[in-house]
NURORO-275931 format. One record per residue (C-alpha): x, y, z. Coordinates in Angstrom, 1 decimal. Layout:
<atoms>
+--------+--------+--------+
!     xx !     yy !     zz !
+--------+--------+--------+
!      X !      Y !      Z !
...
+--------+--------+--------+
</atoms>
This chain:
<atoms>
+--------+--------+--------+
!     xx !     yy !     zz !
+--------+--------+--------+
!   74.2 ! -159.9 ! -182.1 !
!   75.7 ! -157.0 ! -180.5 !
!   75.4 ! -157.8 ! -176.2 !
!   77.0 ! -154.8 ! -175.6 !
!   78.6 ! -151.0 ! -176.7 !
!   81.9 ! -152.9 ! -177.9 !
!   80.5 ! -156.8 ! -177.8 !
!   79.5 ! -159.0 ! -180.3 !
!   78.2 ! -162.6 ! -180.0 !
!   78.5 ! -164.7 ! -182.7 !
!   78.1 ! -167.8 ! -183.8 !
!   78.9 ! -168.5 ! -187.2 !
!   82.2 ! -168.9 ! -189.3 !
!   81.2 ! -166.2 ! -191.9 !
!   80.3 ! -163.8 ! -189.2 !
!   83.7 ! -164.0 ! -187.9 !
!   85.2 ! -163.6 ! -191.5 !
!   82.8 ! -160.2 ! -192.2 !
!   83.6 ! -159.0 ! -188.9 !
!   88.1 ! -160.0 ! -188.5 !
!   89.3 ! -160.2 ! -192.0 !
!   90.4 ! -157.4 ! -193.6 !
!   92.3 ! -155.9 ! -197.0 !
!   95.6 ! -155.0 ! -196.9 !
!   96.2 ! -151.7 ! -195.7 !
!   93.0 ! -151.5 ! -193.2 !
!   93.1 ! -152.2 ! -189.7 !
!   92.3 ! -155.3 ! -188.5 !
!   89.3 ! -155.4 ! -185.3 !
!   91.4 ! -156.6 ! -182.0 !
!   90.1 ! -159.8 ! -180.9 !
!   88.9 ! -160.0 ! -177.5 !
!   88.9 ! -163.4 ! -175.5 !
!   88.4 ! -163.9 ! -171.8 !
!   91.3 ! -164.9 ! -169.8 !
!   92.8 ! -164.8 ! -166.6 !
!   95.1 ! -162.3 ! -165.4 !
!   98.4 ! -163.5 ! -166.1 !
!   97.7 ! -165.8 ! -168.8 !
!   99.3 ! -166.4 ! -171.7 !
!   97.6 ! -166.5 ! -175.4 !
!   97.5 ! -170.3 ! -176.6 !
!   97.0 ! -171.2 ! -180.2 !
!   93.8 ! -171.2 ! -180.2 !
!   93.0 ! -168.0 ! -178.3 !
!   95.9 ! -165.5 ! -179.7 !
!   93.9 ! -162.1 ! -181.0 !
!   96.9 ! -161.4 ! -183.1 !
!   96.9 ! -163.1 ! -186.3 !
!  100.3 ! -163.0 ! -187.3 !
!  101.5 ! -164.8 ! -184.5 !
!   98.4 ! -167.6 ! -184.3 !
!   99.7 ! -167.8 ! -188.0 !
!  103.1 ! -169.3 ! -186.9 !
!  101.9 ! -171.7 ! -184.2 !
!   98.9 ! -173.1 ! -186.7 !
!  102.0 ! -173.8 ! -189.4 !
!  104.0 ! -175.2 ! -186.9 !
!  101.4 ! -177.5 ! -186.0 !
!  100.1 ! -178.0 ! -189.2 !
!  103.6 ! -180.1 ! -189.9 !
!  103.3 ! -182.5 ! -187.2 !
!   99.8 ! -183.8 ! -188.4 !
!  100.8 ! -184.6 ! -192.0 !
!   99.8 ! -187.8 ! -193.9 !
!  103.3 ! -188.6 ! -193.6 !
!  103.7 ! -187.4 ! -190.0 !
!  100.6 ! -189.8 ! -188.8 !
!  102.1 ! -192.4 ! -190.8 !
!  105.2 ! -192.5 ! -188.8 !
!  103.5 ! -192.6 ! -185.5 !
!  101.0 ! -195.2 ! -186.9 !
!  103.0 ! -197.9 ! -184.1 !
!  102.1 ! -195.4 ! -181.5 !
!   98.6 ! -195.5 ! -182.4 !
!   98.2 ! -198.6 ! -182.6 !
!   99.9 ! -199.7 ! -179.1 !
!   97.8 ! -197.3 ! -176.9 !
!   94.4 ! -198.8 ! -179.0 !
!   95.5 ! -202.0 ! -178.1 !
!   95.6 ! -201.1 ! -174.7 !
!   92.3 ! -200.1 ! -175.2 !
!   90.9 ! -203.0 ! -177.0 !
!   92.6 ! -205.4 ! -174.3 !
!   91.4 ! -203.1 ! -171.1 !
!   87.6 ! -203.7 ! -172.9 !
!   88.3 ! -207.1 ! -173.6 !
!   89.4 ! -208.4 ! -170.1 !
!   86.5 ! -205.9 ! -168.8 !
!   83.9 ! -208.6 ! -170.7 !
!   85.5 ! -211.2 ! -169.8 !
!   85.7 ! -210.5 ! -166.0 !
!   82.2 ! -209.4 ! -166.1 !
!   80.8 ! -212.8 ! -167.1 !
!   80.2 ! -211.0 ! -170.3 !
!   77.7 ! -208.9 ! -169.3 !
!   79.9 ! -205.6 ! -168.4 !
!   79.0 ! -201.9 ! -169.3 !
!   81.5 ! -200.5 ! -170.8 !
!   81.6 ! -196.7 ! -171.3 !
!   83.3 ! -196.4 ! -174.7 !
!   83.6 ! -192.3 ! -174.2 !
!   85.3 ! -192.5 ! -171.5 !
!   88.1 ! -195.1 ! -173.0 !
!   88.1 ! -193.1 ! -176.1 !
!   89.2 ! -190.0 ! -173.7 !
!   91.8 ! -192.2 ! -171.7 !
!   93.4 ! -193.4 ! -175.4 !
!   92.9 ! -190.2 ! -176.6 !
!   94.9 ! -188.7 ! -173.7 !
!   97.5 ! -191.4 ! -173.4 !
!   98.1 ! -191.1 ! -177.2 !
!   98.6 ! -187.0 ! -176.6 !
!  101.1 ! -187.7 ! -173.4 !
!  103.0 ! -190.7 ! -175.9 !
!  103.7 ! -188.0 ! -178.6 !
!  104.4 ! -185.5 ! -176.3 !
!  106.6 ! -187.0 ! -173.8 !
!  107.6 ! -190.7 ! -174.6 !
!  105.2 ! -192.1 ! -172.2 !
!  101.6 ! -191.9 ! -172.0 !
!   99.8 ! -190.6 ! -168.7 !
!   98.5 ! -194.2 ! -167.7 !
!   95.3 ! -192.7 ! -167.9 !
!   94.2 ! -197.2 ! -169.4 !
+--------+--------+--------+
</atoms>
């Protein structure tokens, strides 16, 4: 849907195919994404396909079957955090807690991320 003189709104995959991917030799359309002055591009919002090329193979190494496999002890430490946090939550609760699962996936999910990244997880459990 075109929103405006240079603005489109999309919402499909194939969309953005027709519309960004080109043959060699024409011009690719720039990529326009809302930021804040001074910002940098991140991975996922970098109009330039050549350089959001290198960042997707450099992260495309570190989540490999074999690369998971390797950080499977990781994994399963910060769940069992998890599962112990919800267990001792029942148990304190005369068995009769509410537990909000979404927001302990979120706090293993980020504790995971801050293990991986720095070696020690953000205590977020």
């Amino acid at each position: 849907m075109r929103v405006g003189p240079n603005e489109l709104s999309y919402v499909t995959e194939d969309a953005w195919n027709d519309i960004y991917k080109t043959r060699k030799g024409e011009e690719q359309l720039k990529k326009i994404f809302p930021r804040t002055p001074n910002a940098q591009h991140g991975l996922m919002d970098n109009p330039f396909d050549d350089e959001q090329a290198v960042c997707r193979r450099i992260l495309a190494s570190t989540i490999t079957d074999k690369a998971l496999r390797e950080k499977e002890s990781l994994f399963q430490k910060n769940i069992s955090v998890l599962v112990t946090q919800l267990q001792r939550r029942v148990r304190d609760g005369g068995g009769k807690a509410v537990l909000d699962l979404a927001n302990g996936y979120e706090c293993v999910a980020f504790d995971i991320i801050g293990d991986l990244l720095s070696g020690e997880t953000f205590g977020c459990l």
